[in-house]
N, C-alpha and C positions, 0 to 999 in steps of 0.2 A: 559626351560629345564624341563625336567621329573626325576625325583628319583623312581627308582622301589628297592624293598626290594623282594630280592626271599629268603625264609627258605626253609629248608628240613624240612617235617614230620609236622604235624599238633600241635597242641598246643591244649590239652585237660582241663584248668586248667579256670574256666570261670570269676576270676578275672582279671586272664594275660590277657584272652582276650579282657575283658572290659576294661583294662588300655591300652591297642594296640589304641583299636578304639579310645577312648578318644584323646591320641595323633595326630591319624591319621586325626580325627575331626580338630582338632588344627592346623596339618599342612596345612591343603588344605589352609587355610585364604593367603598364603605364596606362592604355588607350588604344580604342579602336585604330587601327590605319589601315589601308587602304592604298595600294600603287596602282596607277591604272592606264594602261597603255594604247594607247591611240594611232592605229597602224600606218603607216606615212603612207602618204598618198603615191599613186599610181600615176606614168606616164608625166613626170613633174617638170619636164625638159621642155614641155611645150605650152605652159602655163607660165607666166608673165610671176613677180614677185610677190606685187596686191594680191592674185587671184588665188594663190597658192596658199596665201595669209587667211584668205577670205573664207575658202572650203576649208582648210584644218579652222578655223575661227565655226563653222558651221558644227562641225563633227566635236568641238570644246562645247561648244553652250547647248548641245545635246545631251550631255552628262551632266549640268547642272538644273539641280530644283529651285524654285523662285526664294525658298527659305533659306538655302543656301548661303554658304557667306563664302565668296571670291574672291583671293589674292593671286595674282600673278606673281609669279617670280619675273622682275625684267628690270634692266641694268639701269633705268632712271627714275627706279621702287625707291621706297626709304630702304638706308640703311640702318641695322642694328646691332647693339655687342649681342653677345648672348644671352646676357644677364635681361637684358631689353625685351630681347625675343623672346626668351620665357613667361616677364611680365605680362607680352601681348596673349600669347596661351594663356594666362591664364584667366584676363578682362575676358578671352573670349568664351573661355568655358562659366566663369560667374554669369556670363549674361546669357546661359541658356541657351546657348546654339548647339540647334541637332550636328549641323555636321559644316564644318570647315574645308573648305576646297584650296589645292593651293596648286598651279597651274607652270608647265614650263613647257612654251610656247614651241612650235618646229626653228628651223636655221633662219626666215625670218621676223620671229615673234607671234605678233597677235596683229589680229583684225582689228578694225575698227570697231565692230559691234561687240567683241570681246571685251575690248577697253572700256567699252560704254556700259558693259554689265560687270563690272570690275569693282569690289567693292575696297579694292586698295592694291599697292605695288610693292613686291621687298624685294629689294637686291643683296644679291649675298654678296659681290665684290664688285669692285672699280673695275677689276678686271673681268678679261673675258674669257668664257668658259665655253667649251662646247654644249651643247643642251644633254648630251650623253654624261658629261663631267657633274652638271650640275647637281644629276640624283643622287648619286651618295654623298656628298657634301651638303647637299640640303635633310637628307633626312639624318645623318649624323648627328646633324644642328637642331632637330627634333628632340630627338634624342638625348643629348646634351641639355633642352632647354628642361623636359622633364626632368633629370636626375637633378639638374639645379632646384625646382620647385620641390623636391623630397630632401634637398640639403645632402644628398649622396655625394660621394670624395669625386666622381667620374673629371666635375671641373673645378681646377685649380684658378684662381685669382691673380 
């Protein structure tokens, strides 16, 4: 199985970045991954909040194949421990799936069509995160949920 990570909008901040890669480094030992960057859209000042939802929701389900499986990361997802989260990796990889998408939406989430091809929601916190914050924290949690399924010391109980 494959895990691709699509964001909206670039991440200008070159610790996040270097904490991204770092992780990213980490997970290959483990599994395909994949981060993939969807460049914010142009002239966004004069587009309305829906419309702006609705073209990044266009340029998301561009990058998705029908066989795909689609998770949105967004704050009314389930939430999981980690131990939880790992379990879901790894129902997803027993059941054969080529490639896992997990999606973190621009500043106002997802479309309506995006939700409707959504094949489920995780939220990482109650709280709220910038969509730049989200990446290293989500794929950390990747990462964490693998070394739990190899039983490595990475997390503690």
């Amino acid at each position: 199985m494959q895990i691709k990570l699509i964001a909206v909008g670039k991440t200008d901040h070159p610790s996040v970045i270097q904490l991204i890669k770092e992780y990213e480094s980490r997970l290959g030992h483990y599994i395909r991954f994949e981060l993939e960057i969807i460049p914010d859209l142009k002239n966004t000042k004069t587009l309305s909040e829906s419309l702006q939802k609705e073209k990044e929701g266009e340029l998301i389900l561009k990058k998705i194949s029908p066989s795909d499986d689609l998770i949105l990361l967004d704050e009314h997802g389930k939430s999981y421990s980690s131990i939880d989260f790992s379990n879901l990796l790894q129902k997803k990889m027993n059941s054969g799936l080529k490639q896992l998408i997990f999606v973190i939406g621009g500043p106002y989430g997802f479309s309506e069509a995006v939700y409707g091809r959504s094949n489920g929601k995780l939220s990482i916190s109650k709280m709220t995160f910038s969509h730049q914050m989200i990446r290293p924290f989500f794929v950390e949690q990747l990462y964490r949920a693998f070394t739990i399924l190899r039983n490595e010391p990475y997390h503690h109980e």
